[in-house]
C-alpha positions in Angstrom: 0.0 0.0 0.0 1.5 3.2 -0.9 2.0 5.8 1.7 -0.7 8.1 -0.3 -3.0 5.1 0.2 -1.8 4.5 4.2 -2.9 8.5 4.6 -5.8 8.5 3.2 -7.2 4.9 5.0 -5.7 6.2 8.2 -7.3 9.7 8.2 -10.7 8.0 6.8 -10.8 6.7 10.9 -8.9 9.3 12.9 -6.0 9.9 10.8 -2.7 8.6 10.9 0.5 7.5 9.1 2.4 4.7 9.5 6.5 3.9 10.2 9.3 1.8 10.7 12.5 0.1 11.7 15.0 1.2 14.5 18.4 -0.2 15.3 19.4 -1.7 18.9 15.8 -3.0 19.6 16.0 -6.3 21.5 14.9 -9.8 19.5 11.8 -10.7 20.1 10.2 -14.1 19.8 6.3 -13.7 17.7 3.4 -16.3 18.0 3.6 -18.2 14.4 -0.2 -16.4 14.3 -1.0 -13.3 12.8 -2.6 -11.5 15.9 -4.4 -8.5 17.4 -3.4 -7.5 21.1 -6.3 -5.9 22.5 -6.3 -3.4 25.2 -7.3 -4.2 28.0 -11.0 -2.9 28.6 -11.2 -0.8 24.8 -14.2 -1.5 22.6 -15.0 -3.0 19.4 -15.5 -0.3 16.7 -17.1 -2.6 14.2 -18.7 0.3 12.2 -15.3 2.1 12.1 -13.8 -1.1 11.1 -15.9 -1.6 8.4 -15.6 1.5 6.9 -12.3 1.4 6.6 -12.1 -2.1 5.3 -14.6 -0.6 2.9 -12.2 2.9 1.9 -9.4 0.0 1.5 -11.4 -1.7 -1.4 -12.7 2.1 -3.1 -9.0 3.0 -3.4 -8.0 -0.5 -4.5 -10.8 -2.6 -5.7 -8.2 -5.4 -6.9 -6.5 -5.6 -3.4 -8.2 -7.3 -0.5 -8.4 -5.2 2.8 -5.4 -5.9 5.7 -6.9 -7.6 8.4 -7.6 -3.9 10.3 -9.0 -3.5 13.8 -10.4 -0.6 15.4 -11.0 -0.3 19.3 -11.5 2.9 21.6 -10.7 3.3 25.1 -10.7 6.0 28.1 -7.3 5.5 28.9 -5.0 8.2 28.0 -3.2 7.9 24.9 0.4 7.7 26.9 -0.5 5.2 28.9 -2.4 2.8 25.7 0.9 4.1 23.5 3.3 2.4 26.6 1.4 -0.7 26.5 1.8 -1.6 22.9 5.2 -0.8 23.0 5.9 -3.4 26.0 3.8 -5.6 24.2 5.6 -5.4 21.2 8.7 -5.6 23.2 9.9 -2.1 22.0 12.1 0.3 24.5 9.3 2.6 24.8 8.1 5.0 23.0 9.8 8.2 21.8 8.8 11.5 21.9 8.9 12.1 18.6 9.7 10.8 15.2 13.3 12.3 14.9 14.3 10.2 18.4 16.0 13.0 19.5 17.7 13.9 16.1 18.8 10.0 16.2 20.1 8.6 12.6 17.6 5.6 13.0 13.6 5.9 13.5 12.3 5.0 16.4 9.8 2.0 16.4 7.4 3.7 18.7 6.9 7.7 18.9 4.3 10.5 19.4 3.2 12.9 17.1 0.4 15.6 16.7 -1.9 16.4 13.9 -5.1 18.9 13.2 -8.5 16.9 12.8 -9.7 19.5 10.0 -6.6 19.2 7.8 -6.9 15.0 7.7 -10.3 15.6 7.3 -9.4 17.5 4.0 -7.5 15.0 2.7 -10.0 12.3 2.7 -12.7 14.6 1.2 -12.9 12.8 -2.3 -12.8 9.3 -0.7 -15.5 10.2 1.7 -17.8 11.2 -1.5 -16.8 7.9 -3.7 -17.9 5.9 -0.8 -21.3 8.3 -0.5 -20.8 9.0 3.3 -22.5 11.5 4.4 -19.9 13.0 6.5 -20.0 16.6 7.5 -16.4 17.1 7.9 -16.9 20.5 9.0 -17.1 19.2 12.7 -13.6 17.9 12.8 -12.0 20.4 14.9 -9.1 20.6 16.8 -6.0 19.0 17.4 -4.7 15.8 18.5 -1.8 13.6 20.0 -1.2 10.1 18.5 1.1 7.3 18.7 2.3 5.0 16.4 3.9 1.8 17.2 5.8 -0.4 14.3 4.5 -3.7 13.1 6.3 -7.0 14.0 6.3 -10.5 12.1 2.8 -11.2 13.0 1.3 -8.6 14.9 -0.2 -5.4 13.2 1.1 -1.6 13.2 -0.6 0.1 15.8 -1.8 3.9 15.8 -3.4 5.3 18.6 -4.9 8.8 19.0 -7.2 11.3 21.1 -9.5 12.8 20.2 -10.5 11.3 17.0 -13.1 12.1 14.6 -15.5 9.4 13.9 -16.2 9.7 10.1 -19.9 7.7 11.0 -21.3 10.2 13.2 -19.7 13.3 11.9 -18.1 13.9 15.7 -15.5 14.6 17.4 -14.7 11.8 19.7 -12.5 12.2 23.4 -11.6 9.0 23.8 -8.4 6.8 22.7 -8.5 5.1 19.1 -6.8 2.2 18.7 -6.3 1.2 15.0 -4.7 -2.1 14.1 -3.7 -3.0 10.4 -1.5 -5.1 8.4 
């Protein structure tokens, strides 16, 4: 999937990008299953889900969705952000994407965005998939976290507030977004 592609899927939920690779990470053993860790306590979003499975197949009709999981939680987005990266067996998690001005990226870090400008980007997708969204709503700004994909366990973006595309609202509560 091509980083346009990983924008616009990720901003269609709550907006996101995705990342990669760091050096002096400890080896980690994976289960020989492709899995989803699920916060503890966070909700199914199967609408959410759904919808992005759905935005996956409008920008690529010949490509079958990732396996993609969307949860939401009360828990602050530091504390969700530190528990992937245990789980994933990752240091912790940066503060941002430069590490510190560090040669290598860091395979967990935080980062920021504006709700509005995502929103923006997804515009046309929104209309090809005739969702009524009224983007207008998507205010403010937010603080996410993305955490690096392993063998088998998904890349993990988390982020609050989030704008649920379904509802047309603004949403303070922690997203968790799973994909391949």
């Amino acid at each position: 999937m091509s980083k346009h592609s990983r924008t616009l899927l990720s901003a269609l939920l709550a907006v996101t990008a995705i990342f990669v690779s760091c050096k002096g990470e400890e080896e980690y053993a994976e289960p020989e299953a492709f899995s989803f860790v699920v916060y503890p306590g966070a909700r199914y979003l199967g609408q959410l889900t759904e919808k992005t499975k759905e935005a996956h197949k409008t920008m690529n009709p010949a490509v079958e969705p990732p396996p993609t999981a969307i949860y939401d939680t009360d828990a602050p987005v530091e504390q969700v952000a530190e528990y992937y990266a245990k789980q994933y067996g990752y240091k912790g998690v940066a503060p941002d994407m430069t590490n510190n001005l560090s040669a290598a990226k860091p395979q967990a870090y935080y980062r920021s965005g504006d709700l509005a400008a995502d929103q923006a980007v997804i515009a046309d997708l929104l209309k090809k998939m005739n969702m009524p969204t009224d983007t207008s709503k998507a205010q403010g700004t937010y603080k996410a976290a993305d955490i690096a994909p392993r063998p088998n366990r998904p890349r993990v973006t988390v982020q609050r507030p989030y704008f649920d595309v379904t509802t047309s609202q603004v949403v303070d509560r922690t997203l968790i977004l799973m994909s391949r």
